[in-house]
C-alpha positions as CSV (number, residue, x, y, z in Angstrom):
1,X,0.0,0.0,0.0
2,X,2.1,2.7,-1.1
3,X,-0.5,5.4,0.9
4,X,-2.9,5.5,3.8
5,X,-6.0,4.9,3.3
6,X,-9.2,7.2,4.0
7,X,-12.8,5.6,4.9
8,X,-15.8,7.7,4.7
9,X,-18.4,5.4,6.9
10,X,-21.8,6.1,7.1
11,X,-25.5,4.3,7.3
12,X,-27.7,4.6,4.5
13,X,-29.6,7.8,3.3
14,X,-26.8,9.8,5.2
15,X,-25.6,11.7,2.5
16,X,-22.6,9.7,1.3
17,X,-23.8,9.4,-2.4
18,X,-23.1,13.4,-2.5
19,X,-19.6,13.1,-0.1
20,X,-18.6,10.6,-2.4
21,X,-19.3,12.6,-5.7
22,X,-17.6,15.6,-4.6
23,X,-15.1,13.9,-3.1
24,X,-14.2,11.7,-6.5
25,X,-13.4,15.3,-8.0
26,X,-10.1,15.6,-6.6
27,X,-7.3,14.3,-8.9
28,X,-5.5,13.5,-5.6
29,X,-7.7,10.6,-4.9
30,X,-9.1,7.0,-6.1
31,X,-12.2,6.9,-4.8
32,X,-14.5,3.4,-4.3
33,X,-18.0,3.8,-3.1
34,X,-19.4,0.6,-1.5
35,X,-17.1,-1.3,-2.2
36,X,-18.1,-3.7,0.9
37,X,-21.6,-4.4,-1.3
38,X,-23.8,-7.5,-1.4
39,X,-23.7,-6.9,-5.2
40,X,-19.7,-6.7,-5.1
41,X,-19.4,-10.1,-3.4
42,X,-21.4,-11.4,-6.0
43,X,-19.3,-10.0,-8.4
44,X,-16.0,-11.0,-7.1
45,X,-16.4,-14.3,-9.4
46,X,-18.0,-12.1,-12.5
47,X,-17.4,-8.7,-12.9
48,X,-19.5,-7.9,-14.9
49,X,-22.7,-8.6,-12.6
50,X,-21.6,-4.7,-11.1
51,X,-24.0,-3.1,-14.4
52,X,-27.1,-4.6,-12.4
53,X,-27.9,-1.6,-9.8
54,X,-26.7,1.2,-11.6
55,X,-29.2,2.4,-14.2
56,X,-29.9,6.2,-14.3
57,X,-33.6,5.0,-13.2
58,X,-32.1,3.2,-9.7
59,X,-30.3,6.6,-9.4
60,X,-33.1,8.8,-10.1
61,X,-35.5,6.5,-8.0
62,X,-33.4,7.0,-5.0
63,X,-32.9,10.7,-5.0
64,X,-29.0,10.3,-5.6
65,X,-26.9,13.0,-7.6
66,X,-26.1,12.6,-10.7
67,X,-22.8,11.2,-11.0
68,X,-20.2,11.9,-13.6
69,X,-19.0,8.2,-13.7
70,X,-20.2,4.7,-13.2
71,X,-21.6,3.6,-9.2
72,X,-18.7,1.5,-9.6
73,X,-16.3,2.5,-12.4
74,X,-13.2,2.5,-9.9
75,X,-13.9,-1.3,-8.9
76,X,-14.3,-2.5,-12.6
77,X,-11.3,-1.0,-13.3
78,X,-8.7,-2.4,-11.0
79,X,-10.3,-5.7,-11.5
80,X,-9.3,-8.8,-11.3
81,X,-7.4,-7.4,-8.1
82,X,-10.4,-8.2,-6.1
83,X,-11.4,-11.5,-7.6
84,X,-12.3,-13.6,-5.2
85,X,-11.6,-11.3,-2.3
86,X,-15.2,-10.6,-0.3
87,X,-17.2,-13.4,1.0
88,X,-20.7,-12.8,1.0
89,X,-21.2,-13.2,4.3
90,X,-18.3,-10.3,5.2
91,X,-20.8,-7.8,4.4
92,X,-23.9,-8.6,6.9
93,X,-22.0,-11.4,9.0
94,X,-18.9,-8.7,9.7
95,X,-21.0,-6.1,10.6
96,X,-19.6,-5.6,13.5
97,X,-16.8,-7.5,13.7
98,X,-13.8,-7.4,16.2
99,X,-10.7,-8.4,14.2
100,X,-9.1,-6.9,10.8
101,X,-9.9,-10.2,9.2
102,X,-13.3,-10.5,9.9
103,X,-13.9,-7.2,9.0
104,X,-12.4,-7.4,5.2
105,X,-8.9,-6.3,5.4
106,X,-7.7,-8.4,2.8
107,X,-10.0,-7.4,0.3
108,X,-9.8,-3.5,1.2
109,X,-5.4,-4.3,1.3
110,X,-6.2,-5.4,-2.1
111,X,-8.3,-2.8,-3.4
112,X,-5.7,-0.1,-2.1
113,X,-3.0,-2.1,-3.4
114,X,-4.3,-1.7,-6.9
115,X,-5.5,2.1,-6.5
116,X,-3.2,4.5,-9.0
117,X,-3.5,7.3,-6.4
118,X,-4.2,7.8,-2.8
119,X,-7.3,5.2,-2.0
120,X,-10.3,6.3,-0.6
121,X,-13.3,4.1,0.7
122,X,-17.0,5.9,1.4
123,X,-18.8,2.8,3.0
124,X,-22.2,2.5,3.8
125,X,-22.2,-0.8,5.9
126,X,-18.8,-0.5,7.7
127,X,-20.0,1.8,10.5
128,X,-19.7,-1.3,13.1
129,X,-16.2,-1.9,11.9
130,X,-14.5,1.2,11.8
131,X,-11.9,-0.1,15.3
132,X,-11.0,-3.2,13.1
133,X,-10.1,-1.7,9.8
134,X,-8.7,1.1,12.1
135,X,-6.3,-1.3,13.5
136,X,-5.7,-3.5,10.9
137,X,-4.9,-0.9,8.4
138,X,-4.5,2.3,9.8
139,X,-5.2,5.6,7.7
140,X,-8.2,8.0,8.4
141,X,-11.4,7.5,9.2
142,X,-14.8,9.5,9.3
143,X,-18.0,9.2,9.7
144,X,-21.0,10.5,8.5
145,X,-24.1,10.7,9.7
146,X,-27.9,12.6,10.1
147,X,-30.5,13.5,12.9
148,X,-32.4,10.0,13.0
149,X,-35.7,11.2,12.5
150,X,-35.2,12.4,9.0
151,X,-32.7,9.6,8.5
152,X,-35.8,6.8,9.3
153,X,-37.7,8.8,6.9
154,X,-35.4,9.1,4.4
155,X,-35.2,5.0,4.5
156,X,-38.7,4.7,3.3
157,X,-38.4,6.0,0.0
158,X,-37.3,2.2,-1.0
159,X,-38.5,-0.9,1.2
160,X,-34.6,-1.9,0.7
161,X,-33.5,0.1,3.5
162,X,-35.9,-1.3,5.8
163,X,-35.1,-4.7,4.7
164,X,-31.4,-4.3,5.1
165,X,-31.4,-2.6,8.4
166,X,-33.0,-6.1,9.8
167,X,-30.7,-7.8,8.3
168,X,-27.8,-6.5,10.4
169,X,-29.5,-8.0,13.3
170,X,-28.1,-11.5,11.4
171,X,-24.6,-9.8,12.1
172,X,-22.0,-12.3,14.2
173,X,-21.3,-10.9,17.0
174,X,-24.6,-9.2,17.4
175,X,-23.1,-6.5,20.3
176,X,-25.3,-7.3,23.5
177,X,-27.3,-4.0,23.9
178,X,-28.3,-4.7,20.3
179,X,-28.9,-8.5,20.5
180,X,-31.4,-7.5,24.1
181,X,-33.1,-4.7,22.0
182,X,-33.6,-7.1,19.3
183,X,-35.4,-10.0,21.9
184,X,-37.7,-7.9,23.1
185,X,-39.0,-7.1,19.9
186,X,-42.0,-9.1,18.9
187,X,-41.5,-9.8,14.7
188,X,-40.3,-12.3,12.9
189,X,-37.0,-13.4,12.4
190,X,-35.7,-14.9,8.9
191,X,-34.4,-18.5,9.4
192,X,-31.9,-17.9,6.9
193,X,-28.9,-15.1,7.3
194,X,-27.8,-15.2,3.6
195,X,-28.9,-11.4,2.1
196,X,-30.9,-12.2,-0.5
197,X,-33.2,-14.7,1.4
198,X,-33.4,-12.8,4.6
199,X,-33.8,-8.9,2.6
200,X,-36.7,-10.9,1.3
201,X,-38.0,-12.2,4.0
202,X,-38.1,-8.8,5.7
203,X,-39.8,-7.1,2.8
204,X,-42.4,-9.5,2.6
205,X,-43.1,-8.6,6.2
206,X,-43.0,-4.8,7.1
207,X,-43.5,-3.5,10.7
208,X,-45.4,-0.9,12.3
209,X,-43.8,2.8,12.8
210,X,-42.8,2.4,15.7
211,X,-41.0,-1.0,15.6
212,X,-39.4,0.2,12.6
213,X,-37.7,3.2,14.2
214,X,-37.5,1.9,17.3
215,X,-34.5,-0.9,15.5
216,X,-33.3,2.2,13.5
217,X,-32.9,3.9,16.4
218,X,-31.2,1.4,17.9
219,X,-28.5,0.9,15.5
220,X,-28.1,4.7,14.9
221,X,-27.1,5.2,18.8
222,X,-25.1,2.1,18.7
223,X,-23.0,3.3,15.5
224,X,-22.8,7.0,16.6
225,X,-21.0,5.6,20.4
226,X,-18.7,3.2,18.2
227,X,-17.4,6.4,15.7
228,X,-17.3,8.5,18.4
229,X,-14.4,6.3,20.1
230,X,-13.0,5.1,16.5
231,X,-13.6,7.9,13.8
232,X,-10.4,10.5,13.6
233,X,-13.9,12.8,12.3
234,X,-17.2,13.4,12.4
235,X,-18.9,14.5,9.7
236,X,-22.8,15.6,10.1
237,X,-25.0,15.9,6.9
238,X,-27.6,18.6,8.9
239,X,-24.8,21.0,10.1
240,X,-22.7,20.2,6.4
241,X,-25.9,22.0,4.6
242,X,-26.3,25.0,7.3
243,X,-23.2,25.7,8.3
244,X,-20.3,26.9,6.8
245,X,-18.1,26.3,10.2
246,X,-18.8,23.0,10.1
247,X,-17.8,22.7,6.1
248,X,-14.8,25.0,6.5
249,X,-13.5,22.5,9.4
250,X,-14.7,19.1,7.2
251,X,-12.8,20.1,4.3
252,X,-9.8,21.5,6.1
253,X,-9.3,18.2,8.1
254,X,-10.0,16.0,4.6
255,X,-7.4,18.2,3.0
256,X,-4.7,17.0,5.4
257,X,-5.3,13.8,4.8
258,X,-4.5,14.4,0.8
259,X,-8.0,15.2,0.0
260,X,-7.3,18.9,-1.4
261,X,-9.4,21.2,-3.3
262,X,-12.8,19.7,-1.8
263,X,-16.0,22.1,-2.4
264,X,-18.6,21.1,-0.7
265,X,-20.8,24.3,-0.3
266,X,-23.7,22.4,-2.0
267,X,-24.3,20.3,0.6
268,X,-28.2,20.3,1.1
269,X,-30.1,17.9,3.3
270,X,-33.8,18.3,3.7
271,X,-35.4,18.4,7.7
272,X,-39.0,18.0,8.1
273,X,-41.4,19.4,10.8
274,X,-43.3,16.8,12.5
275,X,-46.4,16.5,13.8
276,X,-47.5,16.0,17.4
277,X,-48.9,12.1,17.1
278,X,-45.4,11.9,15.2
279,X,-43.4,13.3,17.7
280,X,-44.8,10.8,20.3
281,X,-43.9,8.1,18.5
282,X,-40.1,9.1,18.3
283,X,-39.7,9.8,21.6
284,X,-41.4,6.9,23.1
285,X,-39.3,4.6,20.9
286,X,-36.4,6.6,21.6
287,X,-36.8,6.2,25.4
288,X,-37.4,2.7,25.0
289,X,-33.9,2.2,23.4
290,X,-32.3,4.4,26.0
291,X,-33.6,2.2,28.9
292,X,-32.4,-1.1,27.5
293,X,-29.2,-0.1,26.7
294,X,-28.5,1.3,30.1
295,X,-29.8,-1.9,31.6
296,X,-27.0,-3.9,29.5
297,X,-23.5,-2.0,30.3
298,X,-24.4,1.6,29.2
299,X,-24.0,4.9,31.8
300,X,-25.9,7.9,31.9
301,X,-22.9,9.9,31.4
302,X,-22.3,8.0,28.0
303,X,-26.0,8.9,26.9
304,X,-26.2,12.1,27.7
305,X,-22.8,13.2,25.6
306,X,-24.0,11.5,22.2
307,X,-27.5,13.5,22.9
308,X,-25.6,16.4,23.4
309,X,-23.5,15.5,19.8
310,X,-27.4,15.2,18.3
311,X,-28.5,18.8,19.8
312,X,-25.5,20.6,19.0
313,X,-26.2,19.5,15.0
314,X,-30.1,19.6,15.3
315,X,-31.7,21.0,12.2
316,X,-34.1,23.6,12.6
317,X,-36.8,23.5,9.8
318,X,-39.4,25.9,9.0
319,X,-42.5,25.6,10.9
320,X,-45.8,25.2,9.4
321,X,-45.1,26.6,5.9
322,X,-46.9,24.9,3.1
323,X,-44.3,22.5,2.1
324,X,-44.1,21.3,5.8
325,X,-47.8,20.8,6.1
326,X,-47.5,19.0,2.4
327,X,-44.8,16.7,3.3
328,X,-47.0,15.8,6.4
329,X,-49.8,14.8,4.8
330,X,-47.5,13.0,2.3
331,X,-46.2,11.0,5.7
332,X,-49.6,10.7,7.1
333,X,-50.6,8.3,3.8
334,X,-47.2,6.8,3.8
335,X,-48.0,5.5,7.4
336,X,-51.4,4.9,6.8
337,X,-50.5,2.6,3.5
338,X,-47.8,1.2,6.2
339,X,-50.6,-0.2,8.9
340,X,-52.7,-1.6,5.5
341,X,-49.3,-3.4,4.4
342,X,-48.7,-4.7,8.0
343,X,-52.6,-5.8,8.4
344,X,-52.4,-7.9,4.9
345,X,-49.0,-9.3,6.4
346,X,-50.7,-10.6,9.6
347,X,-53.4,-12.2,7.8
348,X,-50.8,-13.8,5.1
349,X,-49.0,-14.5,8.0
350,X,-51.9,-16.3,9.9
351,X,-53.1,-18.3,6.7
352,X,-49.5,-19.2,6.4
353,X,-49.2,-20.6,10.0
354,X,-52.3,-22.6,9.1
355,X,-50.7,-23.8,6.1
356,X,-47.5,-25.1,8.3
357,X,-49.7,-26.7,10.9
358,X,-52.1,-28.8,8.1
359,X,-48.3,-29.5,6.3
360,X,-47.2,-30.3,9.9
361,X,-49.6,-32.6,10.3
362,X,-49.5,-34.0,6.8
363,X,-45.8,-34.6,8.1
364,X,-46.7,-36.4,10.8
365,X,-49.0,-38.6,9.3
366,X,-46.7,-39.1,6.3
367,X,-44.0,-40.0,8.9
368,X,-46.3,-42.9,10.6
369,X,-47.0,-44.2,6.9
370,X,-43.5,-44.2,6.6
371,X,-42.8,-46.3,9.7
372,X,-45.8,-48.8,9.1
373,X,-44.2,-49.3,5.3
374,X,-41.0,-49.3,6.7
375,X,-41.9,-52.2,9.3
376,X,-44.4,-54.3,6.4
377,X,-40.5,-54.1,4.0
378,X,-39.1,-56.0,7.3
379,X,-42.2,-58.1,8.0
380,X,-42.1,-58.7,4.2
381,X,-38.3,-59.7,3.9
382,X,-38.1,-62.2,6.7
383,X,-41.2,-63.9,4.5
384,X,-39.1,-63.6,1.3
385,X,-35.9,-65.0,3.0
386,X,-38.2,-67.6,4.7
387,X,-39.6,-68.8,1.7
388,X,-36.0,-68.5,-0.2
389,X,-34.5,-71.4,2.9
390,X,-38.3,-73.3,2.3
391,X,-37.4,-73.3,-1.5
392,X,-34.0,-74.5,-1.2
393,X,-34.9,-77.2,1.7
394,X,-37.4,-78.3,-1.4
395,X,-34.8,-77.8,-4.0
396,X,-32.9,-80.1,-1.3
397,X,-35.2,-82.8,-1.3
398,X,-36.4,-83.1,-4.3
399,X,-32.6,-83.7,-5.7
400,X,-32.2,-86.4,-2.5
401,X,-35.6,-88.0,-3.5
402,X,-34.5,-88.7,-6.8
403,X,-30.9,-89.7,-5.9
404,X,-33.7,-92.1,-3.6
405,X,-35.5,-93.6,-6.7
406,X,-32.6,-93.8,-8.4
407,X,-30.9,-95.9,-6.0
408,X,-34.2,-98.2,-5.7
409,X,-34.3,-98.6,-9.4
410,X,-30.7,-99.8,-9.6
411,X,-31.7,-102.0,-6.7
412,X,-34.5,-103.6,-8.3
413,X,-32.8,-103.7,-11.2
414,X,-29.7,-105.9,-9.7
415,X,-29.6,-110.2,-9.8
416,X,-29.9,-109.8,-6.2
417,X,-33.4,-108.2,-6.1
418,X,-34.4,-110.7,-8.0
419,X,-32.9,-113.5,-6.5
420,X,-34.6,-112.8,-3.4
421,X,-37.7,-112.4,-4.9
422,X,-39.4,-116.0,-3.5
423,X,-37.7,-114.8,-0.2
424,X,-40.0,-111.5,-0.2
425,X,-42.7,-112.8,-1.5
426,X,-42.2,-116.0,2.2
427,X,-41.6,-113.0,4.5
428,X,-45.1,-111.0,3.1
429,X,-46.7,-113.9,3.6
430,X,-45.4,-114.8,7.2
431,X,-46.0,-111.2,8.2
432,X,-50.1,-110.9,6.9
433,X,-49.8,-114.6,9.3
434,X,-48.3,-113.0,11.9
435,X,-50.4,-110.0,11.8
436,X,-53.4,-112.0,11.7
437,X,-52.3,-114.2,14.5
438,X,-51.4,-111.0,16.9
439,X,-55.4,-109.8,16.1
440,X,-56.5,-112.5,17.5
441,X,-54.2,-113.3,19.9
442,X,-52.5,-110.1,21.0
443,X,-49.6,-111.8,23.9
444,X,-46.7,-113.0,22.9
445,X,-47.8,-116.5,25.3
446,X,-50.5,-117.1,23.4
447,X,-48.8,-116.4,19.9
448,X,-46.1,-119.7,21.2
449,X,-49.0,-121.2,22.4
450,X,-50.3,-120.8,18.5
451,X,-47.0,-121.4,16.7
452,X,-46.1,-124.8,18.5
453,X,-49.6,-126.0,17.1
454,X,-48.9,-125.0,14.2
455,X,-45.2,-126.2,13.7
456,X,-46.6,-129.9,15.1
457,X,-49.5,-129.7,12.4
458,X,-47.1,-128.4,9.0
459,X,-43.2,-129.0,10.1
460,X,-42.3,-129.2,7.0
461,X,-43.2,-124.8,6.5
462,X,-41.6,-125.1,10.5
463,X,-38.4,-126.1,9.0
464,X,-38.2,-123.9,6.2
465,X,-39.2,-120.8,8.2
466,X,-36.5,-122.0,11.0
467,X,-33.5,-122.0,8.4
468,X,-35.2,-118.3,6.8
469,X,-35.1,-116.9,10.7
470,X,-31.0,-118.3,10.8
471,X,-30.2,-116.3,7.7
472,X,-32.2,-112.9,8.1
473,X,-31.1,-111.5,11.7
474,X,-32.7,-108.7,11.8
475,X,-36.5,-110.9,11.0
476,X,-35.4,-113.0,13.5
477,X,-34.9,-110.0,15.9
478,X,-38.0,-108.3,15.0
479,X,-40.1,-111.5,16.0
480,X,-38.5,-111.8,19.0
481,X,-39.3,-108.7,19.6
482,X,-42.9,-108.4,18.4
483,X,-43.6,-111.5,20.2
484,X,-42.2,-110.5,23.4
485,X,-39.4,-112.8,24.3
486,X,-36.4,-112.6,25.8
487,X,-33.3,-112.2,23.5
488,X,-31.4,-115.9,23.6
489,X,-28.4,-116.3,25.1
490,X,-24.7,-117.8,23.5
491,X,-25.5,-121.7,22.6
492,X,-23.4,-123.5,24.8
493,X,-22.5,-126.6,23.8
494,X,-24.1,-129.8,25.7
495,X,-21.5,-132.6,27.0
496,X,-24.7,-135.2,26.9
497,X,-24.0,-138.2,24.7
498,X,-27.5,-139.1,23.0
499,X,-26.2,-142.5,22.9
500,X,-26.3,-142.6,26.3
501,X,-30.1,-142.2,26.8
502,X,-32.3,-144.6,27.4
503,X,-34.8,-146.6,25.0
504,X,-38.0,-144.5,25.6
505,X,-35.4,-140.9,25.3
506,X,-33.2,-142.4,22.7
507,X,-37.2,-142.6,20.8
508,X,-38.2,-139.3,21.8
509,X,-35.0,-138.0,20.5
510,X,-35.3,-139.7,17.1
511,X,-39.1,-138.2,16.7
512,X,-37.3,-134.6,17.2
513,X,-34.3,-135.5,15.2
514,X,-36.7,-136.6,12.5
515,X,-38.6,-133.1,12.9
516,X,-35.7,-131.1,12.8
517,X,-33.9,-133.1,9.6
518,X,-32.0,-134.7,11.7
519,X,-29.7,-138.0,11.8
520,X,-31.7,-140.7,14.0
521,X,-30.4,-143.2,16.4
522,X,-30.7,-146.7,15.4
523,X,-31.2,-148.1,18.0
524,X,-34.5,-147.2,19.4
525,X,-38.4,-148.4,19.6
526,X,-39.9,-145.5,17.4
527,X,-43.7,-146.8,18.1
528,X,-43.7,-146.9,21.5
529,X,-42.5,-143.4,22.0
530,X,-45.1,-142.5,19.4
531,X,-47.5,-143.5,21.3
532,X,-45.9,-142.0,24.3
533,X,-46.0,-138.8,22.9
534,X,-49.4,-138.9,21.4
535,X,-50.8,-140.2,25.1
536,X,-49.3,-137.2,26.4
């Protein structure tokens, strides 16, 4: 930076569009004028987005001088020095902020660093900086400002004012008299800080009179304390268009800080004479301010000097001429069309909160359809996986049942099978016996009881169903079983010699032997055991 910098800050409608065209006259300076702009962040990526808000109409609309370049010819010239530079939320988030960062130095170091000639800044929304940049860049700083009243009045010439001034209350820090002026306030408050959204969310919502000053008001004290202990000069628009002491000491101070040649004998702010009911309202807002801040950390003392600042540069306007009582009745219908604005507000407003609660219950409902579809998906997906392991266990046995019948058909297609064929066809026929023998005679007693009658009537089938029982086990086991007998012990082998016996057992044993396919003794008497036996 190759020299100081000056700062003209101000609030809106203060006069600094006619500081700043007089002051962009001198060939000793480069003059920016608000730089630290919504419109400029936006246009740190494009440039070329700066020809939005500066039509001769904007210009005319808002009562500002004509002027002989461009709103902002200086900042379109130096770039791309500032490309990239301001964040949007610098200009409304930094408000007041504490540090040199916060409050934009780079992007004013950069601005100044490209300037062909001594830089100078007129601001209208760095009044709650002015200690930062102070400190983080030195140079001069002024301030400029108005009598409120006329100031509050001035904003409403564009709903933009209005709008803006809320959105300082989004500022980060919000100072603590402000923040406690703010919460006792009953209006809405944007949900969203970003400029755009929350200017308009404000101007789709106005206020009455005297919550509209009443924040004015607010911010006005605030900002006139701060540049009090910051500002190297004040500058006052009221005493600027009266009073020739005041210009005579403006421009001697600006020319010793390189600002020569300065003519500002032009200078013309307008003061209005207001009505009684008006009056009230000031005062009583004005008084509620002053009571809140002295409840958060101010002192009477403090107070009383910045109302003595606002007396000693009090305009004094004609009373009761024809203009005055014009421009009152043009107020009286501005205020009037204010209360109709806020009443259509308050019933948007209300038709809106009904809207939220019928959504907000829409919500709710939606949200319990949710959970019930959300608990039928799981309900529904335990079935689907349930029926996947179902369709593989059948998948399962399908492919064992036919590894099943193929296995029986190769066994029925084997020699074996069909060797065994007569064998089957013995053991079906011994079980239909069997099981019609156990209907009738269900104990296993009565069964031997049965089977010895019947081996002694056909012991020829005795024999053959003896030698089937020695070669099928597990037939043999089941009848044992079925019948209820006791499993048979190891055969031990007898040390009695048949030989031995005598004639009638050496004939009993020959009928047996002969039963059983036995060899016979020969030497025995066959008939008379016969007839033994059949006695018995």
């Amino acid at each position: 930076m190759s020299e100081s910098p000056i700062f003209i800050h101000s609030l809106f409608r203060a006069g600094s569009t006619y500081l700043f065209s007089r002051l962009r006259r001198s060939d000793a300076l480069f003059c920016y004028y608000e730089s630290m702009h919504e419109l400029v962040a936006w246009a740190s990526e494009d440039v070329s987005r700066l020809d939005m808000e500066t039509s001769a109409e904007k210009m005319q609309q808002l009562h500002h001088p004509a002027l002989e370049a461009d709103y902002f010819d200086e900042l379109k010239k130096v770039w791309p020095a500032w490309q990239n530079r301001l964040a949007p939320g610098t200009v409304y988030g930094g408000y007041f902020a504490e540090t040199p960062k916060a409050a934009g130095q780079t992007f004013f170091e950069a601005l100044a660093a490209a300037s062909p000639k001594k830089p100078l800044f007129s601001e209208c929304r760095t009044a709650g900086r002015i200690g930062a940049l102070k400190q983080g860049m030195g140079g001069h700083h002024a301030y400029l400002w108005r009598n409120p009243r006329d100031q509050w009045w001035s904003y409403q010439i564009d709903s933009y004012f209005d709008a803006a001034s809320r959105v300082i209350a989004h500022a980060d820090p919000l100072p603590v008299p402000l923040a406690k002026l703010l919460n006792s306030m009953d209006w809405p408050h944007s949900p969203e800080s970003g400029f755009s959204e929350a200017r308009d969310f404000y101007d789709l919502r106005p206020t009455q009179f005297a919550d509209s000053y009443t924040w004015f008001y607010g911010l006005w004290l605030f900002l006139l304390d701060h540049a009090m202990k910051n500002a190297d000069l004040l500058i006052n628009i009221d005493s600027l268009s009266r009073s020739t002491e005041h210009q005579d000491a403006v421009v001697k101070t600006l020319a010793e800080w390189g600002a020569s040649g300065i003519d500002l004998s032009d200078a013309a702010s307008p003061a209005a004479h207001y009505a009684a009911e008006e009056l009230e309202v000031f005062s009583a807002a004005e008084a509620r301010v002053n009571e809140i801040f002295v409840q958060w950390g101010w002192d009477t003392e403090q107070l009383e000097n910045l109302h003595a600042l606002r007396e000693a540069h009090q305009p004094s306007p004609e009373d009761d001429t024809q203009t005055q009582r014009l421009a009152t009745k043009q107020r009286r219908a501005l205020l009037a069309s204010r209360v109709t604005s806020v009443a259509r507000t308050e019933t948007w407003a209300g038709l809106f909160d009904q809207q939220v609660a019928a959504l907000a219950a829409a919500q709710h409902d939606a949200a319990a359809l949710h959970r019930a579809l959300e608990h039928d998906r799981k309900v529904l997906g335990e079935l689907k996986r349930n029926a996947g392991e179902l369709a593989s266990d059948l998948t399962t046995a399908s492919r064992e049942l036919g590894l099943a019948r193929r296995y029986i058909d190769d066994m029925q297609a084997s020699a074996s099978w069909r060797v065994t064929a007569p064998l089957r066809v013995v053991a079906g026929w011994v079980g239909r016996l069997l099981t019609g023998v156990k209907r009738f005679v269900p104990t296993g007693g009565g069964v031997g009881r049965v089977a010895l009658a019947v081996s002694s009537r056909f012991p020829t089938l005795f024999r053959q169903l003896s030698r089937l029982l020695e070669h099928t086990p597990a037939l043999h086991q089941w009848l044992v079983s079925w019948l209820g007998l006791s499993p048979a012990g190891p055969v031990k082998k007898s040390d009695l010699n048949p030989r031995e016996l005598s004639a009638r057992g050496k004939g009993i044993y020959n009928e047996l032997a002969r039963e059983l396919g036995m060899p016979a003794l020969q030497e025995a008497a066959p008939a008379q055991v016969s007839e033994q036996v059949s006695e018995q």
